[in-house]
N, C-alpha and C positions, 0 to 999 in steps of 0.2 A: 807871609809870616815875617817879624821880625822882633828880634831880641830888645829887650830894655832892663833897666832896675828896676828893682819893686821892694816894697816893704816887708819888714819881718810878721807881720799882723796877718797880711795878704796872705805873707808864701805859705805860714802855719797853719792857715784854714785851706790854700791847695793841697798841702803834704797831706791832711787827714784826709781830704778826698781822691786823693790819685793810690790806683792801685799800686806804684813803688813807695808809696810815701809813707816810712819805716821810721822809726823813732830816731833814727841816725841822723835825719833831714829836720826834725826838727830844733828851733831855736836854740831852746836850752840843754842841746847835747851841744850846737856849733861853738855855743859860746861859752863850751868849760875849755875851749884854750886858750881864753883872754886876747884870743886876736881879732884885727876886724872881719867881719864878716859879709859878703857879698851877695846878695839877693839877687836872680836876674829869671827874666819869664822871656818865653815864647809867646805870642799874641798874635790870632788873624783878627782887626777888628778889637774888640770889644772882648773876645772868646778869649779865653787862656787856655792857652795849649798844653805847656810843657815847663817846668822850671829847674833852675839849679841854684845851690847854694854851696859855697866853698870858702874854706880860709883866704884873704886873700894877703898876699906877701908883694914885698914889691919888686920880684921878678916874676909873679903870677900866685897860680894856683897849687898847693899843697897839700899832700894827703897828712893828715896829721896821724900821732898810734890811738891805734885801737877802734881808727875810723874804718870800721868792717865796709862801708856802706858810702859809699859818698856823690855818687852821680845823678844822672838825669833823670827827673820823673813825670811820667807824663797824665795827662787827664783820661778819665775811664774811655776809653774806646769802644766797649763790649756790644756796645747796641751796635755798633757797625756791622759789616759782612768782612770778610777774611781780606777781600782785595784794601777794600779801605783802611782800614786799621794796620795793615801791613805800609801804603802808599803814605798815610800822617805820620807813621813812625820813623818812615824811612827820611820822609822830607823835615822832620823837626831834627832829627841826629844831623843831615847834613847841615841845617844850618846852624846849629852849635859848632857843629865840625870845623867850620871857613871860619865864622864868630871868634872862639878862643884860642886859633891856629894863628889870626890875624893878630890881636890884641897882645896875648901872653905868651913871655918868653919862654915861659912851664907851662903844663898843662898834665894833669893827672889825677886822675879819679876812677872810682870803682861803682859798675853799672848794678841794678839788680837786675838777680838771675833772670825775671822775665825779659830783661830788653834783650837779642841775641843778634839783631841785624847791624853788623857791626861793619857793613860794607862804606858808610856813608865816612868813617875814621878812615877805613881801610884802602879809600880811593881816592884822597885828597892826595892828589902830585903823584896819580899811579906811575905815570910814565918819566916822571920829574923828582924822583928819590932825593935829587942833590939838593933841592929847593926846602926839603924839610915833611917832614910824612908824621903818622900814629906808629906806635906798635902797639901791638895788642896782644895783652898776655891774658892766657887761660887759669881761672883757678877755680878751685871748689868748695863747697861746706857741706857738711849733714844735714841735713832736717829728720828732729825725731821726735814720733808717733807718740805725744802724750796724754791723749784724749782716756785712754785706760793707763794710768801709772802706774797701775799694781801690778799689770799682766807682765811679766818679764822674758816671755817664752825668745823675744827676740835679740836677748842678751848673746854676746858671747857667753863660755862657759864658765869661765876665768871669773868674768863680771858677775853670773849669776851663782860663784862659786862665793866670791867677798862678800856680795848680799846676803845669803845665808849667813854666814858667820854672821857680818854685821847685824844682822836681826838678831840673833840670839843672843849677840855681847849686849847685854842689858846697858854697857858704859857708856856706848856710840848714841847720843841724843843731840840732835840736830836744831836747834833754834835761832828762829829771826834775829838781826841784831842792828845794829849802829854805827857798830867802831869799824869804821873806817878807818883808822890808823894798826889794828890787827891786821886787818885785810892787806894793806901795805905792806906789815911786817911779814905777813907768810908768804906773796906773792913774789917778795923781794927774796928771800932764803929759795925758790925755787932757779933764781936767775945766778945768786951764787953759789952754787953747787953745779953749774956750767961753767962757772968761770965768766959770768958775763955780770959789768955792770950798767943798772938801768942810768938811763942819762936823766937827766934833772926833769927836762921838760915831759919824760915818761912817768915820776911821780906824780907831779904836779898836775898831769891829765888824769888821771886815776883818781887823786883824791877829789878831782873837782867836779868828772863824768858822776859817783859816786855821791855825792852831797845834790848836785843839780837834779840829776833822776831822782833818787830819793825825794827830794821836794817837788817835783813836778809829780810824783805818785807813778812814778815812770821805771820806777828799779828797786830791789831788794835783796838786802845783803842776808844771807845764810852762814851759818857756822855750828859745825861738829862738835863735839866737846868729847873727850875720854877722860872719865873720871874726873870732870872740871874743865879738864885741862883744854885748851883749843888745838882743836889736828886737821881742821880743813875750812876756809872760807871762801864764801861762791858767792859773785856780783849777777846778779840777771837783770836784764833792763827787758821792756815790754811794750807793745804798741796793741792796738785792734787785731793784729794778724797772729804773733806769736810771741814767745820769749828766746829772747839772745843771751846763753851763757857767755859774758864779755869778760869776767875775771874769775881766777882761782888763787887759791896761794893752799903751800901744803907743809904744815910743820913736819920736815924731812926725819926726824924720829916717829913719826906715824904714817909714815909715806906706805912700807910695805903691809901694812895691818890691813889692806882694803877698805878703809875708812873712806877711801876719792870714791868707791860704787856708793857707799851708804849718802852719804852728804849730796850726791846730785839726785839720786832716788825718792829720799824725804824730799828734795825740792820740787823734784816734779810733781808728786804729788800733791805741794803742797800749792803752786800754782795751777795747778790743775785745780784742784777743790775748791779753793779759794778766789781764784781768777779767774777760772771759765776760761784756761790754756790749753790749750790741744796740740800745737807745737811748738817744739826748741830747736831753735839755731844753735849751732854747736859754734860756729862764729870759726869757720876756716879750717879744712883738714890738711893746710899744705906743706906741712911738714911731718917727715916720716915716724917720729915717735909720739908727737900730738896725734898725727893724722889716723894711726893705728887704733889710741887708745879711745879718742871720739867716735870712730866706729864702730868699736864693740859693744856699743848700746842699739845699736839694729838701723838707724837711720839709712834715710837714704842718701844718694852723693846725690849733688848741684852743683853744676859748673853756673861759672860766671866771668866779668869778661874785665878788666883793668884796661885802662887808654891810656896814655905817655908820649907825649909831644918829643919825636927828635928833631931837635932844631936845623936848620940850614945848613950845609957846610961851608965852610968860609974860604 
């Protein structure tokens, strides 16, 4: 096996064929950060194995926000038997492993959930810590059941308590939209109201994930309205496999009215019906009051695995 560059043309037509290969991985998500972009494959021969695609900086590799998704993906394995698929998976991780341990100063990226043998990061310098090692942090996200949208039996009660109302407030009418610059504006009132402000490069990723997906036919923006008025906006981006709820923003005078169950609800639905979507990434449960509220729509947890280069000690 061994690693090389490759083309952005090449990698786009592996990502749609590798079972990790999520909308995250392709082109035109990489390149709504305006940075360059690094294409590299695994190859025995002539065969493509395994590939990756990352920011790349010039002390390495980057996770950029709101990159759910960024790691290794490898080609369909399934016709194999459990030993083999297990033995290619294990031998293409380790040699990414030594690959971007060797090269870059940084090194960090987030696997999908399927890859889980994470021994091949987790061995590099076992006995040699001082020499520079992976850590590997644990995280999670929902996946939830949209194949039946309507059925809500597996609401919280809370959730299926705002639904109610929201159905019968005849004001709460949910429509496809465009402005992307609302969706900034709402998105951005939820981070002030923590007290926190977004950093420039955190706009400028949002307005340009949001324009790129939308023209790649890749993502679709939703918005609430009460009485005109806009009270919730929801970015969902989409591949072959499901859809990723990746942004929300909440006009903080309609926050407590349960307008956030009606507004993801009508979406499901509406990528369901229209999309032929059967699931949603809720895109992360790792914080305690995101994590609570993504779960009271019934999903299930997924863990997942983050890799992070610590360097040598000196």
């Amino acid at each position: 096996m061994v690693i090389s560059e490759w083309n952005k043309k090449d990698w786009d037509i592996f990502v749609d064929s590798s079972p990790q290969g999520m909308v995250f991985h392709k082109s035109y998500f990489l390149e709504s950060y305006e940075q360059p972009v690094k294409y590299l494959r695994c190859c025995k021969g002539e065969e493509n194995l395994a590939g990756l695609a990352f920011i790349e900086l010039s002390d390495g590799m980057k996770l950029m926000p709101y990159q759910a998704f960024s790691g290794i993906i490898m080609r369909d394995f399934s016709g194999l038997d459990e030993y083999k698929r297990n033995e290619n998976a294990f031998n293409i991780l380790e040699i990414f492993a030594g690959y971007l341990f060797q090269r870059y100063c940084r090194v960090e990226f987030i696997n999908h959930w399927t890859i889980i043998d994470m021994r091949p990061f987790d061995w590099l310098n076992y006995h040699e810590r001082e020499k520079g090692h992976y850590r590997i942090n644990i995280y999670y996200t929902s996946l939830l059941d949209i194949s039946r949208p309507t059925e809500t039996a597996g609401y919280a009660r809370l959730r299926r308590r705002d639904l109610k109302n929201g159905i019968e407030d005849n004001r709460f009418i949910t429509k496809e939209s465009d402005d992307i610059e609302l969706l900034n504006k709402l998105h951005g009132m939820n981070f002030k109201k923590q007290n926190i402000e977004r950093a420039e490069i955190e706009i400028k990723a949002l307005k340009n994930i949001c324009q790129n997906l939308m023209q790649a036919k890749a993502g679709k923006l939703f918005v609430t309205y009460i009485n005109d008025e806009p009270a919730v906006a929801s970015f969902f981006i989409y591949d072959r496999f499901r859809a990723y709820h990746l942004f929300v923003g909440t006009d903080l005078q309609s926050k407590d009215l349960g307008v956030g169950t009606k507004n993801l609800y009508d979406c499901c639905v509406y990528l369901n019906e229209n999309l032929n979507i059967k699931e949603l990434d809720m895109v992360g449960i790792n914080s305690p009051k995101r994590g609570a509220y993504k779960l009271s729509y019934g999903g299930k947890i997924v863990p997942y695995y983050q890799v992070i280069k610590v360097p040598p000690k000196e």
